[in-house]
N, C-alpha and C positions, 0 to 999 in steps of 0.2 A: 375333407369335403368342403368347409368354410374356406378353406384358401381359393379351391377352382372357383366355388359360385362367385365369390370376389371378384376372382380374375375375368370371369365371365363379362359380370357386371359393368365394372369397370372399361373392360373393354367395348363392350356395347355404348356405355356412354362413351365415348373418346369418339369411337363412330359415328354414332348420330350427332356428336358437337363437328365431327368434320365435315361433313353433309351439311349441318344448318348453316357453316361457313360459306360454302363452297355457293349455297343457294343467296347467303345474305350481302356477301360481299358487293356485287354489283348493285345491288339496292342502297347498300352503304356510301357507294364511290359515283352514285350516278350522275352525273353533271345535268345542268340547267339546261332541261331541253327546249323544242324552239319556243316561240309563242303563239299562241291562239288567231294572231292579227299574222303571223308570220306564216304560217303555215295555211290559214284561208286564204290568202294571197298566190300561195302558191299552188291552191287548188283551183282559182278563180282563172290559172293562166295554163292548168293544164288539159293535156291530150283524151286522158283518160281516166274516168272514175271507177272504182270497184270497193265491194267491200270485204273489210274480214268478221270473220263470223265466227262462232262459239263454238259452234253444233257441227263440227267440220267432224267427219270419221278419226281421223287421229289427233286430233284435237282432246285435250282431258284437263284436268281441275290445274295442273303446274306447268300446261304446254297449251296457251292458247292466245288468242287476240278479237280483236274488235273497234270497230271505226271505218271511217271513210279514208280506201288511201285513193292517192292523186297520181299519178304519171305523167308526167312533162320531159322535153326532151333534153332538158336538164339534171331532173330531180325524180325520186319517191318520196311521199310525204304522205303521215300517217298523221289523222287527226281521229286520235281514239286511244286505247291504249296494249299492252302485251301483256300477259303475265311475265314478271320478272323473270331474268337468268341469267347465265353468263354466258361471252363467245356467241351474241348472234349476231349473223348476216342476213344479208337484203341478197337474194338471189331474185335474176329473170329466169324464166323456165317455158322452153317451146308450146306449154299446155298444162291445162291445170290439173293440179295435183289435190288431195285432201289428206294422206297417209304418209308416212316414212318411206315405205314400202316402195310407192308411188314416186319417190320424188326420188330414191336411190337409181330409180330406172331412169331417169331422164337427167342426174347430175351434169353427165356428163358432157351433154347438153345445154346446161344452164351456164349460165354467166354471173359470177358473185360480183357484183355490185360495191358491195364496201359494209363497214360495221357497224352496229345501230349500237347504239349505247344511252340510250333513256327508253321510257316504257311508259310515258306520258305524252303523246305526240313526238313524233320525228321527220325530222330532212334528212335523205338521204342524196350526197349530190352523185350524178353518173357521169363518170368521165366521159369523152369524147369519144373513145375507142368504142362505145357503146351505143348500138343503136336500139332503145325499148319497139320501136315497130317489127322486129325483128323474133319478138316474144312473145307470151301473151298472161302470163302470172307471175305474178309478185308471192316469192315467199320466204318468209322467215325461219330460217334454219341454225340450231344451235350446234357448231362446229363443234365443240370441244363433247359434247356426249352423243352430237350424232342424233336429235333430237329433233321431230318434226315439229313447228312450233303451229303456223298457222300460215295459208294462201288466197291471194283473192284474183280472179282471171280479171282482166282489164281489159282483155279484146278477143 
């Protein structure tokens, strides 16, 4: 009976150490995001403001955001922050979304933009091939668990 509760044990921690990995790494590796002068600049020249918010339906304590992003026909730029993760993208989406649920309906729809990799302010730039007037929400979606993080409608 001591050997299984061990093994129980054991193996529950090995779990929650590969979980707190999985969650810490990106926080660990996250590079020097833009700067304050950098990123008001690029709100100062853009098309459209919106913000991200807390209190969004699918929004919860380990999947959310907040700040002012900017959309220019350039760039998304977040002057605010995300809760940390790993594997998130900067999607447009034809209409705003607030749920997973929500955003699965309309994927197919969206256009991913490119990878956000800091959770302190971000530039994200939009290639060419991308038109934001085209859209009308920005949201941040964590690819790898499928994870709705947080959206802000901008037009």
């Amino acid at each position: 009976m001591k050997r299984i509760f061990l093994t129980i044990t054991h193996l529950g921690a090995i779990a929650l150490g590969f979980a707190l990995g999985i969650y810490m790494l990106p926080i660990l590796t996250e590079p020097q995001g833009p700067s304050l002068v950098e990123v008001e600049k690029l709100a100062s020249t853009s098309l459209y403001n919106a913000e991200f918010k807390r209190d969004l339906a699918g929004s919860d304590l380990l999947h959310w955001g907040e700040g002012r992003v900017s959309v220019s026909k350039d760039a998304v730029s977040l002057m605010g922050e995300l809760a940390p993760g790993p594997d998130y993208k900067l999607y447009l989406a034809p209409e705003f979304v607030e749920t997973e649920d929500q955003f699965l309906q309309v994927k197919r729809y969206s256009v991913q933009v490119g990878e956000i990799k800091t959770f302190d302010n971000f530039v994200v730039n939009i290639p060419n091939s991308i038109n934001p007037e085209e859209y009308t929400t920005v949201v941040i979606w964590c690819e790898t668990f499928g994870e709705f993080i947080t959206a802000a409608q901008y037009r």
